[in-house]
Structure formats: C-alpha cells, structure tokens
MOPAC internal coordinates of N, CA, C and O (Angstrom, degrees):
PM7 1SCF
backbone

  N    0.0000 0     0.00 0     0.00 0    0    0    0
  C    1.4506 1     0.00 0     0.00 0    1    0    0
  C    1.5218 1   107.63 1     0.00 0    2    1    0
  O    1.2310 1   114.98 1   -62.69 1    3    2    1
  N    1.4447 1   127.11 1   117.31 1    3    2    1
  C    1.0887 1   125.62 1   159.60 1    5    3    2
  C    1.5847 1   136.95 1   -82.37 1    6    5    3
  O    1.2310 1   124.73 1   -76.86 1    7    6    5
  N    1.6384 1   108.52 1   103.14 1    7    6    5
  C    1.0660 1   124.66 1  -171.18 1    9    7    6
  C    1.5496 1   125.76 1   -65.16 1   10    9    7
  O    1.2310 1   128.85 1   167.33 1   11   10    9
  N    1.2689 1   100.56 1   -12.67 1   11   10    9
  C    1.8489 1    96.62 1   172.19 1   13   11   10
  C    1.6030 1   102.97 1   -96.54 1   14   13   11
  O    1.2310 1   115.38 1   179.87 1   15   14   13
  N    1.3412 1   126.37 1    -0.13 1   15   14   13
  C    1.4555 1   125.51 1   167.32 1   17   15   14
  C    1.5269 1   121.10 1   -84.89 1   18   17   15
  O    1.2310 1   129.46 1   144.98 1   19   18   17
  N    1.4994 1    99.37 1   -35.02 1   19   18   17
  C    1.3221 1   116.80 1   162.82 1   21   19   18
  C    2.0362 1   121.45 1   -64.96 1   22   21   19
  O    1.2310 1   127.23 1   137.44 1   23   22   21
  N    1.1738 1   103.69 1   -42.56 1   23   22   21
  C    1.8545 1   120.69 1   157.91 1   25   23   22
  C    1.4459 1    97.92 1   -48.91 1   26   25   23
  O    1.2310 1   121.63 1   109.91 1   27   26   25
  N    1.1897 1   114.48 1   -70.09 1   27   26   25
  C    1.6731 1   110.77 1  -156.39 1   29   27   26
  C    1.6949 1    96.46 1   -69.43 1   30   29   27
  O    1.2310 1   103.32 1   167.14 1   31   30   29
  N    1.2835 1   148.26 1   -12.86 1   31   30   29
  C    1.1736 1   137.39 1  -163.95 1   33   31   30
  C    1.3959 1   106.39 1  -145.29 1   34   33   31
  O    1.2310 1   119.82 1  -142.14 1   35   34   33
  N    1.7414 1   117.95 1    37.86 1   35   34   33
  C    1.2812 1   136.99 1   176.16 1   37   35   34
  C    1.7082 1   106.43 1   -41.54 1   38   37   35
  O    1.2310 1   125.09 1   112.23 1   39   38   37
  N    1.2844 1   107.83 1   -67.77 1   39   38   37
  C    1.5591 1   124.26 1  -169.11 1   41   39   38
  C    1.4586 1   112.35 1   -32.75 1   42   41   39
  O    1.2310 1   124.14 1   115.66 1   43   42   41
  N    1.8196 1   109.66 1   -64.34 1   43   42   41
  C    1.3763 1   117.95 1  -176.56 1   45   43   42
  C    1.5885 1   111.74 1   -64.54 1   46   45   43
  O    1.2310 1   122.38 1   141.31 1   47   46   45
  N    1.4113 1   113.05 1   -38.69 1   47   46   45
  C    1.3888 1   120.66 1  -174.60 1   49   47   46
  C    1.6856 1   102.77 1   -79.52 1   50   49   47
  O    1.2310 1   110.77 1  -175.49 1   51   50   49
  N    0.9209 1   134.97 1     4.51 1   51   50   49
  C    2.0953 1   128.81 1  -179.91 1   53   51   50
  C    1.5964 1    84.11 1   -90.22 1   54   53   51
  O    1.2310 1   115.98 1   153.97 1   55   54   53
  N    1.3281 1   125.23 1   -26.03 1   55   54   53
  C    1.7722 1    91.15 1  -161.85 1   57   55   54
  C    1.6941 1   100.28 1   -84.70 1   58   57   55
  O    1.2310 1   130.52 1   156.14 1   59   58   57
  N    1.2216 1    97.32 1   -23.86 1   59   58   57
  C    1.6462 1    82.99 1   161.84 1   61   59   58
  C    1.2477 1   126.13 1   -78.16 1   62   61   59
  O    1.2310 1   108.09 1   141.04 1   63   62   61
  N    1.3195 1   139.85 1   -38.96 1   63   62   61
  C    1.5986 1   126.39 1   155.20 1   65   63   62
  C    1.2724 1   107.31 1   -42.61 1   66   65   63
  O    1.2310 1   109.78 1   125.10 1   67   66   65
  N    1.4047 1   136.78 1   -54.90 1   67   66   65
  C    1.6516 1   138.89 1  -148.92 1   69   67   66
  C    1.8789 1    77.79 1   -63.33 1   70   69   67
  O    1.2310 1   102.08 1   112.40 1   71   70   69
  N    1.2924 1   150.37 1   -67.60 1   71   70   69
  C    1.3427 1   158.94 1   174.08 1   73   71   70
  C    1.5849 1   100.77 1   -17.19 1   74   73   71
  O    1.2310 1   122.33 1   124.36 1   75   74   73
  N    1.3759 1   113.13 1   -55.64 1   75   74   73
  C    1.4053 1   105.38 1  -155.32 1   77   75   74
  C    1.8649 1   105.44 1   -93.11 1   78   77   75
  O    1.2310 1   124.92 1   161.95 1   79   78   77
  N    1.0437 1   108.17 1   -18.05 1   79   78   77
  C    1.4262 1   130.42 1  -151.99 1   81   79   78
  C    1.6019 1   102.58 1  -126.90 1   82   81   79
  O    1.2310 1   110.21 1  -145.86 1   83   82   81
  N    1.1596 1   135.99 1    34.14 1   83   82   81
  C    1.5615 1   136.81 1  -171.18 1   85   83   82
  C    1.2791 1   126.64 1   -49.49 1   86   85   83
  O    1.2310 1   113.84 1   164.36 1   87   86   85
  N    1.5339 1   129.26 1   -15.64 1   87   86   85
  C    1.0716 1   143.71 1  -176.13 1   89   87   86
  C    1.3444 1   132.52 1   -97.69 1   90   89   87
  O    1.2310 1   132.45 1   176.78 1   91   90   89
  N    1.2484 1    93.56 1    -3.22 1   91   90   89
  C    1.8349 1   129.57 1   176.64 1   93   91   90
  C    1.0584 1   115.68 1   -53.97 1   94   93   91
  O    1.2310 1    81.91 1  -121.05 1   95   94   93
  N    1.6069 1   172.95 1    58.95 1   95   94   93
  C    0.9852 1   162.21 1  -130.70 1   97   95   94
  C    2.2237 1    99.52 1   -72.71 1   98   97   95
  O    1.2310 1   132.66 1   -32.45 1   99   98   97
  N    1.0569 1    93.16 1   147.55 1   99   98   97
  C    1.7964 1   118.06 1   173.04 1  101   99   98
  C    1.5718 1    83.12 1   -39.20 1  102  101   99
  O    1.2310 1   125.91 1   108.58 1  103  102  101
  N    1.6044 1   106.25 1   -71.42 1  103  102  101
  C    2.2015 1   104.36 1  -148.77 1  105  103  102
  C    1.4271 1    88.18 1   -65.01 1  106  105  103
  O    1.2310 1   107.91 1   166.94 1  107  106  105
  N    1.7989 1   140.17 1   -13.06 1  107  106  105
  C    1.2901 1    88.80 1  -172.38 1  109  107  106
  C    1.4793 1   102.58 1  -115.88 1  110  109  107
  O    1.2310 1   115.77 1  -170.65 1  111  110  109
  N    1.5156 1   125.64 1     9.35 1  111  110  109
  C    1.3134 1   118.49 1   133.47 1  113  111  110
  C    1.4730 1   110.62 1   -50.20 1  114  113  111
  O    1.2310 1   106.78 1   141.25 1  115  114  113
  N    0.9652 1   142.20 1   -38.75 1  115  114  113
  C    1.8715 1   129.51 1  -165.70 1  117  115  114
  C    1.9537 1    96.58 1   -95.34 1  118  117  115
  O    1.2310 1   127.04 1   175.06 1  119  118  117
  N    1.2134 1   104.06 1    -4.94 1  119  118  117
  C    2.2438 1    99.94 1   149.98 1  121  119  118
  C    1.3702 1    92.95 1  -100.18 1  122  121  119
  O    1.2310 1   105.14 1    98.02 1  123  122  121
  N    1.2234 1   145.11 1   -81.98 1  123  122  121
  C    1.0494 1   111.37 1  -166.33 1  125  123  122
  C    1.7395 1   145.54 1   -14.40 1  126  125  123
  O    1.2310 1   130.83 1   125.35 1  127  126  125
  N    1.3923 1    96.71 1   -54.65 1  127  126  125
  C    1.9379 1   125.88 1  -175.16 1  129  127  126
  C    1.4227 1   109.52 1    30.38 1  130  129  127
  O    1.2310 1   114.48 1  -147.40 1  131  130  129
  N    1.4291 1   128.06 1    32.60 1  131  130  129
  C    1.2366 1   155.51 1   142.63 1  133  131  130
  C    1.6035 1    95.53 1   105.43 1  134  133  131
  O    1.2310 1   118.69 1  -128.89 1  135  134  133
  N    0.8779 1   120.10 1    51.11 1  135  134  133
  C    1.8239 1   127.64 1   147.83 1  137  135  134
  C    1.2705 1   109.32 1   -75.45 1  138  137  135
  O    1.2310 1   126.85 1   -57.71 1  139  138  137
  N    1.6563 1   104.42 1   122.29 1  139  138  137
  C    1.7559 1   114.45 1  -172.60 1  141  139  138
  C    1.8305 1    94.93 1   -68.22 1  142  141  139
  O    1.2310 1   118.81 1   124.64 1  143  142  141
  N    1.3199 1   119.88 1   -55.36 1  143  142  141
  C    1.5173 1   144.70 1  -166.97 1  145  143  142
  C    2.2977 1    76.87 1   -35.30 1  146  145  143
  O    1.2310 1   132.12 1    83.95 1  147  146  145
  N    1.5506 1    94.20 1   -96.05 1  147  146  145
  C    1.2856 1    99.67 1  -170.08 1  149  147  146
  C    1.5119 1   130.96 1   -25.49 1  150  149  147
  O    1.2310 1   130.55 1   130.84 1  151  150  149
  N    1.3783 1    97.25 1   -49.16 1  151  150  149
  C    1.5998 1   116.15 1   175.38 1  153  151  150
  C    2.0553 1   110.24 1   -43.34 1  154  153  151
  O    1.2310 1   134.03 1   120.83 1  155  154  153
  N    1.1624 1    90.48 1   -59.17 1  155  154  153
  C    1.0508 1   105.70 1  -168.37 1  157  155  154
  C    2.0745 1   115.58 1   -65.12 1  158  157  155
  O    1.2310 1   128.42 1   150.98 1  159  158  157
  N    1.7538 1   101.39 1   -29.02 1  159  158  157
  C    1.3150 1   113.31 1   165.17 1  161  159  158
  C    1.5109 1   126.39 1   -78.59 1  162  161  159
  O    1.2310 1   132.09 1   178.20 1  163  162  161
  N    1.1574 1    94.26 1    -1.80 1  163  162  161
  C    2.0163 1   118.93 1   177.89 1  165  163  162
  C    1.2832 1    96.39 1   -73.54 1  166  165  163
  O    1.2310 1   124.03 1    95.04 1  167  166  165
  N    1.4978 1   109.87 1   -84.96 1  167  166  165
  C    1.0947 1   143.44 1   164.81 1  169  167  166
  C    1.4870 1   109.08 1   -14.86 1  170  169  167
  O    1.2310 1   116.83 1   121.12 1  171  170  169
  N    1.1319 1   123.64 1   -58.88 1  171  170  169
  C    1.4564 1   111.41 1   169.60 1  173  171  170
  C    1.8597 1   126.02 1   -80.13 1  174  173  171
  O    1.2310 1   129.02 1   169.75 1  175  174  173
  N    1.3518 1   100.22 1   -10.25 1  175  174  173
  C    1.6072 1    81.44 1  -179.54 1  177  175  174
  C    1.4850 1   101.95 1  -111.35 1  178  177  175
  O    1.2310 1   114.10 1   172.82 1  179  178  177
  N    1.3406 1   128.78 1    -7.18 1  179  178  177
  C    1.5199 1   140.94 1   149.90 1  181  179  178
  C    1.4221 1   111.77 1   -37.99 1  182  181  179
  O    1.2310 1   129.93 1   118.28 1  183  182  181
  N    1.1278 1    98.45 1   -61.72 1  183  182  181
  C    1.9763 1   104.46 1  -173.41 1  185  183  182
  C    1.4041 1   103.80 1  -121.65 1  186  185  183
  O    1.2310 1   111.67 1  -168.30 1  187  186  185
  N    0.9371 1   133.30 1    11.70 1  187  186  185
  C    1.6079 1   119.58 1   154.02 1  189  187  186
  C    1.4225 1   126.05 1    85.49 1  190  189  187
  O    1.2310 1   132.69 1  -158.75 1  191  190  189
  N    1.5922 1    93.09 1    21.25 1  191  190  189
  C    1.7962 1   102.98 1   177.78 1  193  191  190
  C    1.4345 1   118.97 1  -102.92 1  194  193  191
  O    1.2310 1   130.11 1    -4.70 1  195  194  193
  N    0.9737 1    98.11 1   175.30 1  195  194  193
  C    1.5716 1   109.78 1   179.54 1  197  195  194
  C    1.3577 1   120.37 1  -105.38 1  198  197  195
  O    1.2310 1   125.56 1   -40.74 1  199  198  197
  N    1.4896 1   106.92 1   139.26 1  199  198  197
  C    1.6181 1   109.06 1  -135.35 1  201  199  198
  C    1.9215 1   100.42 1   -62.05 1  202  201  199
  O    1.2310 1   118.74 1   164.35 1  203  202  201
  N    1.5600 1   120.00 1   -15.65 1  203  202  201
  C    1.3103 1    97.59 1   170.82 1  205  203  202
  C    1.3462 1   136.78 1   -53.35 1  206  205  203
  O    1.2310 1   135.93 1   143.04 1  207  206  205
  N    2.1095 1    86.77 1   -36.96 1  207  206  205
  C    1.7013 1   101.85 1  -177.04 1  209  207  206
  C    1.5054 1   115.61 1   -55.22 1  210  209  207
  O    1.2310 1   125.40 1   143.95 1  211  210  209
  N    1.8068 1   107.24 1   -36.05 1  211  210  209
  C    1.4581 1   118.00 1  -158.14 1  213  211  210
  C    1.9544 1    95.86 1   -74.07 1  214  213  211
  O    1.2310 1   123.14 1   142.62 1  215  214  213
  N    1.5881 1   111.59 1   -37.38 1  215  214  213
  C    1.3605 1   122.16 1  -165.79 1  217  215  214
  C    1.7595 1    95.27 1   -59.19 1  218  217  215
  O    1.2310 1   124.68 1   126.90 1  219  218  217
  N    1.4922 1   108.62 1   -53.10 1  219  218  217
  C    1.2992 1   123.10 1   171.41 1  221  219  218
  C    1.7274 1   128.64 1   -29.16 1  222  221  219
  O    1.2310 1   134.69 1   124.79 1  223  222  221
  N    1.4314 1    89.20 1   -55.21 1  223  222  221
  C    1.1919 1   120.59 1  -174.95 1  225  223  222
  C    2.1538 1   104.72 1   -73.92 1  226  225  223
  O    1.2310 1   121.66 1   131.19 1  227  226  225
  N    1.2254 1   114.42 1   -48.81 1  227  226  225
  C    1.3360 1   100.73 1  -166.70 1  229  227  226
  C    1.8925 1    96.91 1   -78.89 1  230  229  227
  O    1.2310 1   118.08 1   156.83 1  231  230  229
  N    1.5945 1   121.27 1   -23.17 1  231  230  229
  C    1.0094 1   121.66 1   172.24 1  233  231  230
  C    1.6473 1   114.73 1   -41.66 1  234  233  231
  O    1.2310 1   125.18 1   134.51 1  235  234  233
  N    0.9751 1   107.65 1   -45.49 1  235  234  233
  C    1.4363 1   132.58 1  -162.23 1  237  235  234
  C    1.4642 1   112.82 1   -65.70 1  238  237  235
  O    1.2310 1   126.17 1   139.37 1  239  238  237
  N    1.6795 1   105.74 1   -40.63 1  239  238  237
  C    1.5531 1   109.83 1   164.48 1  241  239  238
  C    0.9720 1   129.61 1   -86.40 1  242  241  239
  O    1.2310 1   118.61 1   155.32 1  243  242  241
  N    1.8321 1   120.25 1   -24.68 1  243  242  241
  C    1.0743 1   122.30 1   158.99 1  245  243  242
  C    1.5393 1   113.91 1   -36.30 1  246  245  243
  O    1.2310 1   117.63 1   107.12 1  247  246  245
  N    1.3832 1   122.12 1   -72.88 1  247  246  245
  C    1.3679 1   127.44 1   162.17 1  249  247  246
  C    1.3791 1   112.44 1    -5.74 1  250  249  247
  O    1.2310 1   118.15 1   110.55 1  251  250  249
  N    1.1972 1   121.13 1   -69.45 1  251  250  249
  C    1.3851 1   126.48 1  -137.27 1  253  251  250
  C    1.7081 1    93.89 1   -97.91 1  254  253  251
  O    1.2310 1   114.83 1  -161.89 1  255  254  253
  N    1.5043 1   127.41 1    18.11 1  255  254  253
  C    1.1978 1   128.32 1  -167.93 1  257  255  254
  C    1.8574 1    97.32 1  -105.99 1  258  257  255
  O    1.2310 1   127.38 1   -47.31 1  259  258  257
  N    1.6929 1   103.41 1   132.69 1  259  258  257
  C    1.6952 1    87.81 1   160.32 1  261  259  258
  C    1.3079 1   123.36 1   -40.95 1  262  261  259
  O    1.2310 1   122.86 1   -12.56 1  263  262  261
  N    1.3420 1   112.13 1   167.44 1  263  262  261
  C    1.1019 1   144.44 1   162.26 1  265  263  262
  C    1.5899 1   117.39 1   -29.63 1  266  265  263
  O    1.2310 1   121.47 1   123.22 1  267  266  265
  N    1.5507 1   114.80 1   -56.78 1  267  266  265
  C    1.6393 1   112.45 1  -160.19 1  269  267  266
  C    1.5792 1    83.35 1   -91.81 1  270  269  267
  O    1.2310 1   100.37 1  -148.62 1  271  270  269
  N    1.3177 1   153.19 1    31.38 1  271  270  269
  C    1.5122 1   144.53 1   128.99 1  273  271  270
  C    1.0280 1   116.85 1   -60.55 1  274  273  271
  O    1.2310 1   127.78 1   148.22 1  275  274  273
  N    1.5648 1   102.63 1   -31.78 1  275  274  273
  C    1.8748 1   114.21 1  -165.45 1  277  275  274
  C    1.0620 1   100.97 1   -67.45 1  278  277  275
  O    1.2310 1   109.49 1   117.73 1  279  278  277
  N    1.5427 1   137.31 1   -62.27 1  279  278  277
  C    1.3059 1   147.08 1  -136.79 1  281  279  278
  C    1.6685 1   118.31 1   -76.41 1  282  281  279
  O    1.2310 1   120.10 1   180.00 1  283  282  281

C-alpha cells in the first residue's frame, strides 16, 4: 500500500477509514491527514488495543482497498 498516495488523496480515502474505524472523530481524521504511524496510534487509544492489534487491524484494510491505493 502506498502511503504517500494515500496522504495526497486523504479526503476521498477517510470515508473509507471513517467505515472501518467509526468512532474516530472528523478533527482527528484532519491530525491524522493520512499518516499510517498516526492512524494506527488513534486506533489504539480510541478502542483500547494494542498497537499490534491496531498494526493488524489497519493491515487488514489496506488489503481490502482497490488496487490504485496499492500503487
């Protein structure tokens, strides 16, 4: 998954995190601004996991993302 493609095209790509991740508030999608690092430190103090689960966890959507995320 390329993460500086995902940076440059934060906006279109949050409504799919906001999907997987519902509890996220808007402002801290807009700290995030598609930093995997951050995302993933949300993710754990939001829901209360441990950063493997959260590493686990954003792995997991990466996956499940078309193709032109990948690239």
């Amino acid at each position: 998954m390329n993460w500086d493609r995902i940076e440059g095209n934060w906006k279109q790509m949050k409504g799919s995190v906001k999907e997987k991740w519902g509890k996220i508030t808007d402002d801290h999608f807009d700290m995030i601004a598609g930093k995997r690092d951050k995302l993933v430190g949300r993710i754990q103090e939001t829901y209360g996991c441990t950063q493997d689960e959260a590493e686990n966890q954003v792995r997991g959507w990466e996956q499940s993302q078309p193709d032109q995320a990948r690239h």
